[in-house]
C-alpha positions as CSV (number, residue, x, y, z in Angstrom):
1,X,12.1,21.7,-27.6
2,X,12.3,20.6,-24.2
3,X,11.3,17.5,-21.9
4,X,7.8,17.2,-20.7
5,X,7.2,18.0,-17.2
6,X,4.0,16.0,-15.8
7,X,2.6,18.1,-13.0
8,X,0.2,17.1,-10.1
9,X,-0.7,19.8,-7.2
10,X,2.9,20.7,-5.3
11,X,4.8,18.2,-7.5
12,X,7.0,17.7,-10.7
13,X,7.5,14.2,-12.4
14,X,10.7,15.1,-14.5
15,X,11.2,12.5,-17.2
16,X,14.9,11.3,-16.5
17,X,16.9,8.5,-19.2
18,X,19.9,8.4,-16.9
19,X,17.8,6.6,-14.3
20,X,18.1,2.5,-14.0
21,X,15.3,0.2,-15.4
22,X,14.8,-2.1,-12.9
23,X,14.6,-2.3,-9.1
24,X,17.9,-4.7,-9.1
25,X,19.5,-1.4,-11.0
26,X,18.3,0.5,-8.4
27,X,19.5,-1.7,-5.3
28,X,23.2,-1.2,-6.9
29,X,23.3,2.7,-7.1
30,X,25.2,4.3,-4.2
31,X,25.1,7.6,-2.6
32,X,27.4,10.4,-3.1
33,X,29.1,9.3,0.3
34,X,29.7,5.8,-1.5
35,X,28.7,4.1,1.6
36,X,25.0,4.3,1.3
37,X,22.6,3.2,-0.9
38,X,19.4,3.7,-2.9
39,X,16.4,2.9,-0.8
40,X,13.3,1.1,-2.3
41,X,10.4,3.2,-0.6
42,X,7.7,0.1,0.1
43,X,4.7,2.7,0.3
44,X,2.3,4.1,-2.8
45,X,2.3,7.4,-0.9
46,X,4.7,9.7,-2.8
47,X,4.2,12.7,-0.4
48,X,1.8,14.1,2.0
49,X,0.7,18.1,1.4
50,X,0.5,20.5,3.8
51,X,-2.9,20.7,3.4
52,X,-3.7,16.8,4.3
53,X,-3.9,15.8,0.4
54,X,-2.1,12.9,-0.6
55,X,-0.2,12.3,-3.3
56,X,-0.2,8.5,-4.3
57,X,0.8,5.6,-7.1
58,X,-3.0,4.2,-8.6
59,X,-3.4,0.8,-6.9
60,X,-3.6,-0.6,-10.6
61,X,0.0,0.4,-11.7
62,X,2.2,-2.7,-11.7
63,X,6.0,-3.3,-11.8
64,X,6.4,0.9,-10.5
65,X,9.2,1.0,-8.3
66,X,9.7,4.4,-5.9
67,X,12.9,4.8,-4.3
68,X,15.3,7.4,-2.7
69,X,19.0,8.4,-3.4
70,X,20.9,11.4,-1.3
71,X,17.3,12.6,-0.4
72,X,15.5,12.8,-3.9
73,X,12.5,10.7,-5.0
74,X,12.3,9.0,-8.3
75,X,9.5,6.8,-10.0
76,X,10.5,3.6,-12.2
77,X,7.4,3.2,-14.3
78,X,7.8,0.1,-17.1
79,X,4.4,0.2,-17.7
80,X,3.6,3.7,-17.3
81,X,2.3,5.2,-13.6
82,X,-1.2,6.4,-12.4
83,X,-0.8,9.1,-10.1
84,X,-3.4,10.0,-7.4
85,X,-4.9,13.2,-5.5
86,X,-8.1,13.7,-4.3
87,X,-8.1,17.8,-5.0
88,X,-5.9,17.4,-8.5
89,X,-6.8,15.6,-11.9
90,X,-5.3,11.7,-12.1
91,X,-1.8,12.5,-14.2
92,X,-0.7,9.2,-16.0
93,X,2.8,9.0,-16.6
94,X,4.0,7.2,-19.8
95,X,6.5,4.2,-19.2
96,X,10.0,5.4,-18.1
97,X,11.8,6.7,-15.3
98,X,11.3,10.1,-13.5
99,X,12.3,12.5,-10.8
100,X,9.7,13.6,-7.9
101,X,10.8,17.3,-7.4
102,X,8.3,19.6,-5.3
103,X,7.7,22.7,-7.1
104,X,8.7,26.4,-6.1
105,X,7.6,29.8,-6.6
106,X,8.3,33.1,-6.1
107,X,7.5,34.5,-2.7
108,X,8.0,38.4,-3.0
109,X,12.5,38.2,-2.9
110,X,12.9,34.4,-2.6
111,X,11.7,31.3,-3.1
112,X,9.4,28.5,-1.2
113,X,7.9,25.4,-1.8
114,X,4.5,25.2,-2.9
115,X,1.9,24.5,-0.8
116,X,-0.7,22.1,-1.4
């Protein structure tokens, strides 16, 4: 049986126990280039829809660190993660550490983001 994929609107929280822990983890990793380096994303928005709809960590979660590495998103939850939308039901992560991915589907011969 697989992972559990916690899905909001556009996005994908991927569970992930590869990740680090912590955000002094975090400021160590490097980029695939070597020379640069994870960047700790000081902003509860996780990702602004097409549409205007925001995607957003719950004011209440504590210790949640977002960050960037070679242009993906991840979420360090210790304590778990509230996630916010105003047009999609509040998806609570469980503690850990996850991958933001936005979704795709088909579009007739290819592929697309979805739009939210």
């Amino acid at each position: 049986m697989g992972q559990k994929v916690y899905r909001q609107g556009d996005l994908a929280f991927i569970p992930r126990e590869d990740l680090p822990k912590s955000v002094a983890e975090v400021e160590t990793l490097k980029g695939r280039d070597a020379k640069s380096g994870a960047k700790v994303l000081r902003t509860r928005t996780i990702r602004r829809g097409e549409n205007g709809g925001i995607h957003a960590i719950a004011e209440e979660t504590k210790n949640a660190v977002f960050y960037e590495l070679d242009g993906v998103r991840y979420i360090i939850g210790p304590e778990g993660v509230g996630i916010l939308h105003g047009e999609h039901k509040r998806v609570d992560l469980p503690p850990g550490s996850y991958e933001v991915r936005v979704q795709r589907e088909a579009e007739g011969r290819s592929w697309r983001n979805v739009r939210d």
